[in-house]
BADO-863438 format. One record per residue: x, y, z of N, C-alpha, C in turn; residue in one letter; residue number from 0. Coordinates in Angstrom, 3 decimals, padded with zeros to 6 digits. Atoms other than C-alpha are relative to their C-alpha. Layout:
# BADO-863438
<n.u=X&n.v=Y&n.w=Z&ca.u=X&ca.v=Y&ca.w=Z&c.u=X&c.v=Y&c.w=Z&sevex=A&nulo=NUM>
...
***
This chain:
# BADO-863438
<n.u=000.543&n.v=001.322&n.w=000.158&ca.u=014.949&ca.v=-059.013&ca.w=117.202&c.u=-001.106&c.v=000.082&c.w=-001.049&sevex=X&nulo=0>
<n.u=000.828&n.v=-000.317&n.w=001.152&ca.u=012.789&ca.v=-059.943&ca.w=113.962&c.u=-000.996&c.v=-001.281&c.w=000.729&sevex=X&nulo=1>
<n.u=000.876&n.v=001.425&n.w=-000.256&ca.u=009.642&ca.v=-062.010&ca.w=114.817&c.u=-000.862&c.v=000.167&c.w=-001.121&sevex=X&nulo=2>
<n.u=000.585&n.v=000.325&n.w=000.616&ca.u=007.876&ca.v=-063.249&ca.w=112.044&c.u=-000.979&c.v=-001.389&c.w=-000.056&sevex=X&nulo=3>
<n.u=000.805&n.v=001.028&n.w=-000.021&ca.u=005.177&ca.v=-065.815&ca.w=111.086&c.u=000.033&c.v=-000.200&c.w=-001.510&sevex=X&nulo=4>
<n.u=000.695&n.v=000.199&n.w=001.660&ca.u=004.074&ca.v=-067.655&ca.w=107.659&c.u=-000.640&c.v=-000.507&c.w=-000.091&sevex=X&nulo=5>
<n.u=001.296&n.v=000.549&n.w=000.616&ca.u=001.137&ca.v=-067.873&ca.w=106.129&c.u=-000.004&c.v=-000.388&c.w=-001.422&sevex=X&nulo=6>
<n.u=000.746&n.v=-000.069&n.w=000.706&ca.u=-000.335&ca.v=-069.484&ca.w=103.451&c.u=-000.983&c.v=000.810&c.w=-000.590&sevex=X&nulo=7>
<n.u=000.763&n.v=-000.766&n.w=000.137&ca.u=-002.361&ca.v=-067.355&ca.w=101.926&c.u=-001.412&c.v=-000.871&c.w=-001.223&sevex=X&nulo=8>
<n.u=000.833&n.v=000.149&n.w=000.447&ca.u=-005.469&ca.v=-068.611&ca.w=100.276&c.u=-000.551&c.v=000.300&c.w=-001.311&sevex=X&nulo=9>
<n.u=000.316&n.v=-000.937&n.w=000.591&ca.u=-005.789&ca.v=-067.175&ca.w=097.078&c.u=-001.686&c.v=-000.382&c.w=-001.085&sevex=X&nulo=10>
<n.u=001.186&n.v=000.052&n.w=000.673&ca.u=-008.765&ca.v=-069.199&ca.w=095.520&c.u=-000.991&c.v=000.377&c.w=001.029&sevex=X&nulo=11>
<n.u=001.072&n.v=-000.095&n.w=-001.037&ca.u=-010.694&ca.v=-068.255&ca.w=098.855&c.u=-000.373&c.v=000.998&c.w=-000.659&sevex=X&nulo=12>
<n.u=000.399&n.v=-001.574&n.w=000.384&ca.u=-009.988&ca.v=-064.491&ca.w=098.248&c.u=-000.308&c.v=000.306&c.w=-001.396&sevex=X&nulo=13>
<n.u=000.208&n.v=-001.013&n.w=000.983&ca.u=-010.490&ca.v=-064.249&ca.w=094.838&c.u=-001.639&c.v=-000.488&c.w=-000.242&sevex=X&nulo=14>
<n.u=001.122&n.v=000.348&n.w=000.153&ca.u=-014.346&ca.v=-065.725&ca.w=095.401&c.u=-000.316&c.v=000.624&c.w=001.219&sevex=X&nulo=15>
<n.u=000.829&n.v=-000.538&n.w=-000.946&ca.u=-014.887&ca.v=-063.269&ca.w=098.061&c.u=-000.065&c.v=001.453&c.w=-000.502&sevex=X&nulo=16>
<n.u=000.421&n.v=-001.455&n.w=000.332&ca.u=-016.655&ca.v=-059.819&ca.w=097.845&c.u=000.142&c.v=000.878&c.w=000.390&sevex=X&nulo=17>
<n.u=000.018&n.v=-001.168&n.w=-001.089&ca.u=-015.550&ca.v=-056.562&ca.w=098.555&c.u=-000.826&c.v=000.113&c.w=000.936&sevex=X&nulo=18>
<n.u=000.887&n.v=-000.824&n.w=-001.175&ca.u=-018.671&ca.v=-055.626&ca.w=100.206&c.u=-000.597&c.v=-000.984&c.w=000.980&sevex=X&nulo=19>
<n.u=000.589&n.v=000.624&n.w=-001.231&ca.u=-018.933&ca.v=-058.411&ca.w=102.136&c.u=000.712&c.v=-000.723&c.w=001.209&sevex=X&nulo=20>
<n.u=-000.649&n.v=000.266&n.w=-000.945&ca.u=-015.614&ca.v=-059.233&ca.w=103.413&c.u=000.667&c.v=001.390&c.w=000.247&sevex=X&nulo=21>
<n.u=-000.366&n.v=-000.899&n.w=-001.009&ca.u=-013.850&ca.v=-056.444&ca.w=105.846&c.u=000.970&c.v=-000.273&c.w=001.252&sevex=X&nulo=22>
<n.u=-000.885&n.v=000.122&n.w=-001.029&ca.u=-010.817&ca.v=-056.644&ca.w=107.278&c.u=-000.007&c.v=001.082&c.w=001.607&sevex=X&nulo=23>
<n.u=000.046&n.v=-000.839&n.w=-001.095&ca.u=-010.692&ca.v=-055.077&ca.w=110.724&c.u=001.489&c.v=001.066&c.w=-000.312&sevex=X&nulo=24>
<n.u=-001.154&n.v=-000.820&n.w=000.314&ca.u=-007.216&ca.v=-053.377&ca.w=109.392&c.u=-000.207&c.v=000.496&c.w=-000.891&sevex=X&nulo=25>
<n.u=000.816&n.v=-000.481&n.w=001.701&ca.u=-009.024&ca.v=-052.296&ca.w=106.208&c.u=-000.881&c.v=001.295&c.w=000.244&sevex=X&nulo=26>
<n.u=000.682&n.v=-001.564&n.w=000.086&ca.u=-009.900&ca.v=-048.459&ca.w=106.616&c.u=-000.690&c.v=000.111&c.w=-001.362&sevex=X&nulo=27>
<n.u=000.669&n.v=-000.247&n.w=001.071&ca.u=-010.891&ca.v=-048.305&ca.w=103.166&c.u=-000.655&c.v=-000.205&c.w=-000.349&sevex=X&nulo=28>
<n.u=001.685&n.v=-000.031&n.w=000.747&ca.u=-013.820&ca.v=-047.820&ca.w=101.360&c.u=-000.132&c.v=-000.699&c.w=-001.548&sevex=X&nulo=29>
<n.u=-000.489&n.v=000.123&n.w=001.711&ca.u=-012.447&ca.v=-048.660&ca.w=097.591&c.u=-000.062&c.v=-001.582&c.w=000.015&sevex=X&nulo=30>
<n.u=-000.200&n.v=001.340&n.w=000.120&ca.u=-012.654&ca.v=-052.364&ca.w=096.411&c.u=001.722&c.v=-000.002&c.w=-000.248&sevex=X&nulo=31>
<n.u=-001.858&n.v=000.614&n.w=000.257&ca.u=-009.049&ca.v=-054.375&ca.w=096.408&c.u=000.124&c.v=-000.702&c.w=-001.159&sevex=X&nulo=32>
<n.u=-000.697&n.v=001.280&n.w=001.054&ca.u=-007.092&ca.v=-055.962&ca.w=093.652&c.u=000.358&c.v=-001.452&c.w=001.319&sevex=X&nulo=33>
<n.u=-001.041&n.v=000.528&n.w=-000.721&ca.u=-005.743&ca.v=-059.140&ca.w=094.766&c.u=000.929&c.v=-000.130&c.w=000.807&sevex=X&nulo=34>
<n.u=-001.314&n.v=000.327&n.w=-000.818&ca.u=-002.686&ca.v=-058.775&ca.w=095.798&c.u=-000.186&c.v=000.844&c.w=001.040&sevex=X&nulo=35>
<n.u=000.381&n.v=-000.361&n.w=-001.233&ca.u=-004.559&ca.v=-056.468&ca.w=098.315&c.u=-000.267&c.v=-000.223&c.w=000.673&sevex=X&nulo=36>
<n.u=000.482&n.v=001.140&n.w=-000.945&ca.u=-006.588&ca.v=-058.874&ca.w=099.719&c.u=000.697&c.v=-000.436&c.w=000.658&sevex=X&nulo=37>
<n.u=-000.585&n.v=001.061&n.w=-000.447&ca.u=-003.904&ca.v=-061.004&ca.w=099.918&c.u=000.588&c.v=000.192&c.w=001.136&sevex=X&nulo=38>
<n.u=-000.932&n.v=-000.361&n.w=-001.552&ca.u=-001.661&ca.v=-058.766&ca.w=102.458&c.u=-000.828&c.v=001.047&c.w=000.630&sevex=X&nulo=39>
<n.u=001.189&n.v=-000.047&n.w=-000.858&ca.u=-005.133&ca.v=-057.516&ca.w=103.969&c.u=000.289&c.v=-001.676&c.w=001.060&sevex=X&nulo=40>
<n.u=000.548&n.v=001.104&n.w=-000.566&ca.u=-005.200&ca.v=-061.181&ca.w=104.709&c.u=001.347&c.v=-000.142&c.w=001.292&sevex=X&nulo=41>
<n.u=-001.358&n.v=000.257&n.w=-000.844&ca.u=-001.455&ca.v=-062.045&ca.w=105.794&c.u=-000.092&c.v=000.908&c.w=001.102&sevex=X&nulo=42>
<n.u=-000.667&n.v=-000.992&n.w=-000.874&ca.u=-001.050&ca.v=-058.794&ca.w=107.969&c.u=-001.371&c.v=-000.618&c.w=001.111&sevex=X&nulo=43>
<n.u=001.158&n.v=000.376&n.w=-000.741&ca.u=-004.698&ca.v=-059.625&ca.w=109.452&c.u=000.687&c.v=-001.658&c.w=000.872&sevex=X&nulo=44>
<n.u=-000.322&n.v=001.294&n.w=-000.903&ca.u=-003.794&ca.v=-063.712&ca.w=110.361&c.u=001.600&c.v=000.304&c.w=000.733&sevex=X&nulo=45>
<n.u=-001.482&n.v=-000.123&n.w=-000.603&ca.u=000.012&ca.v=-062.658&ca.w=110.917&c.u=-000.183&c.v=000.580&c.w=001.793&sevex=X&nulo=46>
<n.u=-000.068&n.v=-000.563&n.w=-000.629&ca.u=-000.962&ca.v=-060.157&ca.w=113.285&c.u=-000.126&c.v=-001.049&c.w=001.725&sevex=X&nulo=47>
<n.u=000.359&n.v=000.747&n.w=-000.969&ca.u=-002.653&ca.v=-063.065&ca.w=115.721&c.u=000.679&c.v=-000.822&c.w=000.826&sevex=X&nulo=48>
<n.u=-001.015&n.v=000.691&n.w=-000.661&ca.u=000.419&ca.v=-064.823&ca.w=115.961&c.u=001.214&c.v=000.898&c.w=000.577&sevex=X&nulo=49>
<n.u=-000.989&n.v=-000.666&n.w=-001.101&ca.u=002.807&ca.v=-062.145&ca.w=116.997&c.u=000.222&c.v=001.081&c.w=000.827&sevex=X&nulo=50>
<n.u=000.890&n.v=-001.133&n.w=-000.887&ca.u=001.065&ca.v=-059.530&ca.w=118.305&c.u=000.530&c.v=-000.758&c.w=001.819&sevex=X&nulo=51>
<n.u=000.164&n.v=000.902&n.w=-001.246&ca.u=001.067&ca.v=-061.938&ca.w=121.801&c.u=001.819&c.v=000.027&c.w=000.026&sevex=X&nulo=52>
<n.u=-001.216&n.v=000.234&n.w=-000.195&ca.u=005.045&ca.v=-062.744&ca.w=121.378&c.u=000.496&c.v=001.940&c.w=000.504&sevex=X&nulo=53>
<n.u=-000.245&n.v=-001.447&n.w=000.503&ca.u=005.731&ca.v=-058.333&ca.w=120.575&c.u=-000.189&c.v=000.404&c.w=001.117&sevex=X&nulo=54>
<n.u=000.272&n.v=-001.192&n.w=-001.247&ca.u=004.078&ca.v=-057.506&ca.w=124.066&c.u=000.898&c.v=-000.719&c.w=000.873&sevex=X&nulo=55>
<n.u=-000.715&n.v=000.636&n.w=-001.106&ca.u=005.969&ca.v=-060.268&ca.w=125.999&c.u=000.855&c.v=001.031&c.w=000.133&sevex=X&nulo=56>
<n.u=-001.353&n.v=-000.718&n.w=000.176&ca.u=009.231&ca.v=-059.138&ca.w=124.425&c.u=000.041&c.v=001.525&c.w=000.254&sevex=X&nulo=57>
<n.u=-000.129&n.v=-001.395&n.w=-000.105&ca.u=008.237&ca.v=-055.117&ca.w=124.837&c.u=-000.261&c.v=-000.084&c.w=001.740&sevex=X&nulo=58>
<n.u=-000.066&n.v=000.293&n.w=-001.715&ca.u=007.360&ca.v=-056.075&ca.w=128.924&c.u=001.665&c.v=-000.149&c.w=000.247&sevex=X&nulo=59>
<n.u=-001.302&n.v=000.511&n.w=-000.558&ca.u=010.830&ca.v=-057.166&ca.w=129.195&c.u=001.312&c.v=001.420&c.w=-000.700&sevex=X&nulo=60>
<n.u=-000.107&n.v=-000.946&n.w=000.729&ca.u=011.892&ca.v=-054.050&ca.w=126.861&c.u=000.895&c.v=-000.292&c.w=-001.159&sevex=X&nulo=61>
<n.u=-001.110&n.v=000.276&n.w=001.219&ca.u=013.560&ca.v=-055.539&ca.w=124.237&c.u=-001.425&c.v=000.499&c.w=-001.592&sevex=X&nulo=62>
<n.u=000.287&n.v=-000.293&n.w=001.673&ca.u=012.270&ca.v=-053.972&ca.w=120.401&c.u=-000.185&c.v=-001.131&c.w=-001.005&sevex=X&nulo=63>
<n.u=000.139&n.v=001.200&n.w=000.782&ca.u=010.794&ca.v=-056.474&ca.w=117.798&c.u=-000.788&c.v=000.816&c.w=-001.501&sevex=X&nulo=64>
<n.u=000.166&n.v=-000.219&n.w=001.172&ca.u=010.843&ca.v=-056.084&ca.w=114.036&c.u=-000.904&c.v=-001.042&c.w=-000.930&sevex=X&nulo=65>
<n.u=001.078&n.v=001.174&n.w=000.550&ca.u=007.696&ca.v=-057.706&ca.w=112.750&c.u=000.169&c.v=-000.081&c.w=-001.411&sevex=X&nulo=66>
<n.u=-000.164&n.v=-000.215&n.w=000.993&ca.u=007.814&ca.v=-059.234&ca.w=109.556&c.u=-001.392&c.v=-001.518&c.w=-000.415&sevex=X&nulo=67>
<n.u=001.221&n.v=000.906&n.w=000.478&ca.u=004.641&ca.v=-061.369&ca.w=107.639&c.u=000.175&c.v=-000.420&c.w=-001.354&sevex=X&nulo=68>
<n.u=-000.168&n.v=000.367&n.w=001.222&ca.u=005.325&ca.v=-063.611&ca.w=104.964&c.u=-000.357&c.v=-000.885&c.w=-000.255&sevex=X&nulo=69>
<n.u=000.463&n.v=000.617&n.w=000.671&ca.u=003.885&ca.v=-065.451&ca.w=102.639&c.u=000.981&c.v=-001.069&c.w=-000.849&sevex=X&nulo=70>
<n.u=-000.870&n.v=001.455&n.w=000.454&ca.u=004.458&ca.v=-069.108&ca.w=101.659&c.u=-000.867&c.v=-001.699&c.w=-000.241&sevex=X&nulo=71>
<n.u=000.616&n.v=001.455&n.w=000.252&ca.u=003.695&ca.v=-072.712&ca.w=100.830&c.u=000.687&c.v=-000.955&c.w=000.951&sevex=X&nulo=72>
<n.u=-000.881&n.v=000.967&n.w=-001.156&ca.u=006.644&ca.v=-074.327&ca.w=102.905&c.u=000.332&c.v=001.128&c.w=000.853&sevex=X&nulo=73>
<n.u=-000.701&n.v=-000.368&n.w=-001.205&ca.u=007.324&ca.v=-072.614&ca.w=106.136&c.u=001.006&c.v=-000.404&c.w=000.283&sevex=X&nulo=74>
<n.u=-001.056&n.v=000.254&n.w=-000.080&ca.u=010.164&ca.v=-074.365&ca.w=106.908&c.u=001.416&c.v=001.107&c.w=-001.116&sevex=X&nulo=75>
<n.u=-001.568&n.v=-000.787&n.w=000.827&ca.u=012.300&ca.v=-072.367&ca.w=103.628&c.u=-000.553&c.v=001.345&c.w=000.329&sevex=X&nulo=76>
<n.u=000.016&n.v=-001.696&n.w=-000.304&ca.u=010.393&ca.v=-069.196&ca.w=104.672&c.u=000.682&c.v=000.215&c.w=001.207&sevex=X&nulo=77>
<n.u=-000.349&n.v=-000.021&n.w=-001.219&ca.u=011.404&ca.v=-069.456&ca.w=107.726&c.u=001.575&c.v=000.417&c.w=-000.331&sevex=X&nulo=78>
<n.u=-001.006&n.v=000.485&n.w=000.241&ca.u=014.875&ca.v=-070.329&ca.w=106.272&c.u=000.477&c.v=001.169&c.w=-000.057&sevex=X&nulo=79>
<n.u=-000.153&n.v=-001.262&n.w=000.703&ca.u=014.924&ca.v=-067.725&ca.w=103.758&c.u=000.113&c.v=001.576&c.w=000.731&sevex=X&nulo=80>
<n.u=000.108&n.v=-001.506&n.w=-000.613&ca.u=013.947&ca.v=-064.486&ca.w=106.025&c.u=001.079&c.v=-000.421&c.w=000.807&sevex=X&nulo=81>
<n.u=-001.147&n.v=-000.023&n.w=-000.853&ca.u=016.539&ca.v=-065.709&ca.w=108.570&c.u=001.144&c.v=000.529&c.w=-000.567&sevex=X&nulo=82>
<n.u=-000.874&n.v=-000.029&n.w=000.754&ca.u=019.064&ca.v=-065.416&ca.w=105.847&c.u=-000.202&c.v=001.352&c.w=-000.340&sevex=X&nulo=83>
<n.u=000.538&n.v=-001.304&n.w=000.465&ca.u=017.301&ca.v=-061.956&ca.w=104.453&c.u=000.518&c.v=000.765&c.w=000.923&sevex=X&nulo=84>
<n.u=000.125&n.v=-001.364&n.w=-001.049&ca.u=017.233&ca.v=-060.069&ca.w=107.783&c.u=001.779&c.v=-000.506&c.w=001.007&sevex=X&nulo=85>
<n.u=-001.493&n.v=000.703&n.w=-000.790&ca.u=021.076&ca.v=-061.851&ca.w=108.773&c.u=-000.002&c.v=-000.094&c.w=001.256&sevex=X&nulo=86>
<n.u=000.582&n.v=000.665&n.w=-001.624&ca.u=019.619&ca.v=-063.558&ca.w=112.096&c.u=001.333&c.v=-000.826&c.w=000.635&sevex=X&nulo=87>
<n.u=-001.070&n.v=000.493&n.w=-000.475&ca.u=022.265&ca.v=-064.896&ca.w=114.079&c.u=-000.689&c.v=-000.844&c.w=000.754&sevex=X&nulo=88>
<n.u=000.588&n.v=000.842&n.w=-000.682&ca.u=019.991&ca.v=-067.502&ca.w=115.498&c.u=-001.896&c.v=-000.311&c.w=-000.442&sevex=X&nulo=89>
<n.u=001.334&n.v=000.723&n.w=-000.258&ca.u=016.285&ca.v=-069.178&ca.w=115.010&c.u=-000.132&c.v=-000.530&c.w=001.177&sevex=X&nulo=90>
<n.u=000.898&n.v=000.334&n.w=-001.024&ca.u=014.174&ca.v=-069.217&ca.w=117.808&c.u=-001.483&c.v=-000.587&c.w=-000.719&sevex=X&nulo=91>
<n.u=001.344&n.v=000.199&n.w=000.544&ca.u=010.963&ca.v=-070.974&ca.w=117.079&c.u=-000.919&c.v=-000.628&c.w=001.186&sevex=X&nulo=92>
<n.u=000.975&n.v=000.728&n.w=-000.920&ca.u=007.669&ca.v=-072.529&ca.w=119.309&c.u=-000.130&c.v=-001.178&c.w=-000.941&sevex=X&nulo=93>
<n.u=000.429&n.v=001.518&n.w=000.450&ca.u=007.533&ca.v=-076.560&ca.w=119.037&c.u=-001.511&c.v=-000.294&c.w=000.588&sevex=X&nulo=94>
<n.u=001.429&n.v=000.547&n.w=000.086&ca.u=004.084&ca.v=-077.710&ca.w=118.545&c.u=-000.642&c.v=-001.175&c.w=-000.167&sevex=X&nulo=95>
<n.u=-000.407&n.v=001.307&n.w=-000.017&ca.u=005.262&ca.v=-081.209&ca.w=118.539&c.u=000.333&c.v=-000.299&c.w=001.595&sevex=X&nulo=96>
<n.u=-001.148&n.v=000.687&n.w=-000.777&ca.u=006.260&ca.v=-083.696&ca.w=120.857&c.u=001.397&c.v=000.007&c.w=-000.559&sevex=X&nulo=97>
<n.u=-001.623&n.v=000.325&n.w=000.782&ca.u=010.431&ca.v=-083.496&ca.w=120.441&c.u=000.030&c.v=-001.387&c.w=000.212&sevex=X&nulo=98>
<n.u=-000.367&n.v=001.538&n.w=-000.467&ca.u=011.908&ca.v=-086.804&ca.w=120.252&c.u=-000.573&c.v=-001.122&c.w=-000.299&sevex=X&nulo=99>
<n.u=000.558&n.v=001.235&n.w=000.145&ca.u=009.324&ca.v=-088.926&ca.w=118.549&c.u=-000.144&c.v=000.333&c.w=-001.606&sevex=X&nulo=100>
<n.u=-000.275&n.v=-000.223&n.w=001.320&ca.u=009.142&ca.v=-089.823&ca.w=114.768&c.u=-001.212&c.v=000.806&c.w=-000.893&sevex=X&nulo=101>
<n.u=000.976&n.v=-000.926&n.w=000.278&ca.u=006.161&ca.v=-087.986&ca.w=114.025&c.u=001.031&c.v=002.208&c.w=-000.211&sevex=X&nulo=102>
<n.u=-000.533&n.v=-001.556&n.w=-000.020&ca.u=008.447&ca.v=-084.482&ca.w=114.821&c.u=000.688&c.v=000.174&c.w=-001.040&sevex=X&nulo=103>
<n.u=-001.249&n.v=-000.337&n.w=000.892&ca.u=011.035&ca.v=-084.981&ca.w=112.417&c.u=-001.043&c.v=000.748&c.w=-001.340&sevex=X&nulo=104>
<n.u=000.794&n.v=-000.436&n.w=001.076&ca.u=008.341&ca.v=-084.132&ca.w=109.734&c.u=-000.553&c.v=001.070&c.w=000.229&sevex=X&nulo=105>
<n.u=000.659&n.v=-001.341&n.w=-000.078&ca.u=007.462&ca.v=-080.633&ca.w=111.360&c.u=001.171&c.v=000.731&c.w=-000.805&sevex=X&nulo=106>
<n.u=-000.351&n.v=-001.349&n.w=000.191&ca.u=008.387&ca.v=-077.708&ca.w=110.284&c.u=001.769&c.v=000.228&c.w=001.165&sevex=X&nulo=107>
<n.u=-000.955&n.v=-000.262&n.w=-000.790&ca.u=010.489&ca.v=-076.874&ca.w=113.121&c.u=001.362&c.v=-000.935&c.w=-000.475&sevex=X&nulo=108>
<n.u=-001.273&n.v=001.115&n.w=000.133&ca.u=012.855&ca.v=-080.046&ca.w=112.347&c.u=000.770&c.v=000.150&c.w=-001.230&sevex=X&nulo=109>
<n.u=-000.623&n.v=-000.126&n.w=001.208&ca.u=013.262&ca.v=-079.429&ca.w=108.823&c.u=000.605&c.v=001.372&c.w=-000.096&sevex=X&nulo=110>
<n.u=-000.835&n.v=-000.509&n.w=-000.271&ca.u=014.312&ca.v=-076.342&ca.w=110.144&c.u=001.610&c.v=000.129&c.w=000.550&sevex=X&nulo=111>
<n.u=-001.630&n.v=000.124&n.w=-000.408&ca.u=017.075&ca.v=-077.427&ca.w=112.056&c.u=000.907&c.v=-000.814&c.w=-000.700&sevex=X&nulo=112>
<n.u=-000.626&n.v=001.065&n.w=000.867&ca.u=018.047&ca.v=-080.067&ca.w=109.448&c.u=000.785&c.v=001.030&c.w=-001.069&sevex=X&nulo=113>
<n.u=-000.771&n.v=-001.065&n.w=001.215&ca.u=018.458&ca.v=-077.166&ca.w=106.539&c.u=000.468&c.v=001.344&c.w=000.263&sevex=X&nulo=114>
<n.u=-001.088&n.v=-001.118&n.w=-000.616&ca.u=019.767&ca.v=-074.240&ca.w=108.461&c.u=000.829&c.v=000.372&c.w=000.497&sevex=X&nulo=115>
<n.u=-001.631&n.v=-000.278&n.w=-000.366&ca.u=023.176&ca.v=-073.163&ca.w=108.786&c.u=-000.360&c.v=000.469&c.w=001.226&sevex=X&nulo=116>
<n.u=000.129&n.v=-001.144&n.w=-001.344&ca.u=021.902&ca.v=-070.998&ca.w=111.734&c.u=-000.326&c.v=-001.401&c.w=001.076&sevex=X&nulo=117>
<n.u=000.298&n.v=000.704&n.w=-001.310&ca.u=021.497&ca.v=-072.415&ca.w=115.573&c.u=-001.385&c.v=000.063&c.w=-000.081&sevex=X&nulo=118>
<n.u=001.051&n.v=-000.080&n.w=-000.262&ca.u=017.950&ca.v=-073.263&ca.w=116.053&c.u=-000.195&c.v=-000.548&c.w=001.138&sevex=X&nulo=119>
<n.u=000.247&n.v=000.492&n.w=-001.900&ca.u=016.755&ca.v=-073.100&ca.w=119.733&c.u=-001.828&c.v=-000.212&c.w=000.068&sevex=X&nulo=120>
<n.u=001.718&n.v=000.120&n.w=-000.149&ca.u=013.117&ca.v=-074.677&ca.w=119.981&c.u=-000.084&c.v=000.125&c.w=001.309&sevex=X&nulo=121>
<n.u=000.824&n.v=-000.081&n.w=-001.136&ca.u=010.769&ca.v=-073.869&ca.w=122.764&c.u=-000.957&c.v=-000.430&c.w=-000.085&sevex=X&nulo=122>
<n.u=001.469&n.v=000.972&n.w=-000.441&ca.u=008.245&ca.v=-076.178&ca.w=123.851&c.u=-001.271&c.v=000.789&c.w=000.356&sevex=X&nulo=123>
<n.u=001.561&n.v=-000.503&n.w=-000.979&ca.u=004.576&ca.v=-075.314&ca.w=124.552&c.u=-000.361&c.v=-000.617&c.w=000.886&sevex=X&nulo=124>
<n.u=000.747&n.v=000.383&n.w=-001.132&ca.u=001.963&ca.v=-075.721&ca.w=127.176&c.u=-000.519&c.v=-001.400&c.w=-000.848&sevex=X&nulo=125>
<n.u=000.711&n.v=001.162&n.w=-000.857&ca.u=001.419&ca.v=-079.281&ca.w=127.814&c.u=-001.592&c.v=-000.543&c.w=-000.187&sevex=X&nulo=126>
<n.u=001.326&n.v=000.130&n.w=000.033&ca.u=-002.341&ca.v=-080.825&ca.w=127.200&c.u=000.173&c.v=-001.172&c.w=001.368&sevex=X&nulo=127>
<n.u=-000.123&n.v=000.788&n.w=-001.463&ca.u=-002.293&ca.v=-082.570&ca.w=130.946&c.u=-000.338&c.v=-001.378&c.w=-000.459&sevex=X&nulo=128>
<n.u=000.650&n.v=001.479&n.w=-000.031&ca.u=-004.033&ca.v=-085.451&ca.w=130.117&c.u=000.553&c.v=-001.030&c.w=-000.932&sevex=X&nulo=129>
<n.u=-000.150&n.v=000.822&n.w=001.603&ca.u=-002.361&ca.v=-086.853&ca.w=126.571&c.u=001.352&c.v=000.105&c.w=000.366&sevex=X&nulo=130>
<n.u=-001.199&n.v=-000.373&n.w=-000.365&ca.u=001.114&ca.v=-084.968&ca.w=127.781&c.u=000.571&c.v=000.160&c.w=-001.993&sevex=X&nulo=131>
<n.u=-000.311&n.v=000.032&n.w=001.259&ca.u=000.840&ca.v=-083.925&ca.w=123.853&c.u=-000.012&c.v=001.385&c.w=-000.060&sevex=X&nulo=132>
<n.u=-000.041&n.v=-001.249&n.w=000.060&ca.u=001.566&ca.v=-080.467&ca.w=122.580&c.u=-001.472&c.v=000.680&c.w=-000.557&sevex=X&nulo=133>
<n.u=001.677&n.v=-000.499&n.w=000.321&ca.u=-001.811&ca.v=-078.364&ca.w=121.779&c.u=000.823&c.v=000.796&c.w=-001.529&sevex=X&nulo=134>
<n.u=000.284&n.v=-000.918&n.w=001.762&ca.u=-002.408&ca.v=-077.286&ca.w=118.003&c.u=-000.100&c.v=001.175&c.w=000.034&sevex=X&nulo=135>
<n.u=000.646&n.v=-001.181&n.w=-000.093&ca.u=-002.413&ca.v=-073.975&ca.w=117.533&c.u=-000.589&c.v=000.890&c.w=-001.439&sevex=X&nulo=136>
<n.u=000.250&n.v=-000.395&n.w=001.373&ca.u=-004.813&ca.v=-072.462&ca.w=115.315&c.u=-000.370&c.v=001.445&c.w=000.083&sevex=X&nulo=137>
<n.u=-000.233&n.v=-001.864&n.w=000.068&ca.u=-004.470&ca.v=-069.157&ca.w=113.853&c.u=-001.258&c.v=000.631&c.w=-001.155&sevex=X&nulo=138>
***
């Protein structure tokens, strides 16, 4: 099983930040970064937050997960794209939407199932009790 996430990556943030003053917690090194170091300093760093949590479910239950962190502007074709890359015989994804109302069709998730040949099986999140709206999740 491949679980991946996509990020944006920031790149006018990182290129106005300072070696010596930002520090990735995955960043052993001592040496200043180019760019494109930062950049998958950054990805592997925010990636990690989102599937780190999925990686232990799935290893409790003992099934093996092939993490993968990629970088993007539309999630929806990354999403697309690596499915197609790593020849997924299915998209699983977490809805972060209400399904079923016209607000969803414009996630991510939807324009997934609209442009992918593959089965996409959404899973709902936890519930905000009081609104009965899905909770944001920020990474």
């Amino acid at each position: 099983m491949t679980v991946m996430t996509v990020i944006r990556v920031p790149r006018s943030f990182l290129e106005s930040l300072d070696d010596d003053v930002r520090r990735s917690f995955l960043d052993a090194s001592d040496t200043e970064s180019s760019e494109e170091e930062k950049a998958a300093a950054y990805l592997e760093e925010r990636g990690r937050r989102a599937v780190d949590p999925i990686c232990a479910a799935l290893a409790a239950e003992g099934i093996e997960c092939d993490i993968r962190f990629v970088e993007g502007d539309d999630p929806a074709e990354a999403i697309i794209s690596t499915a197609l890359n790593v020849d997924a015989n299915m998209v699983v994804m977490g809805a972060t939407r209400r399904l079923f109302t016209e607000e969803a069709w414009r996630s991510v998730s939807a324009r997934v199932m609209v442009n992918s040949h593959l089965p996409v099986l959404l899973v709902p999140g936890a519930r905000i009790e009081d609104t009965m709206e899905m909770p944001v999740l920020e990474l």
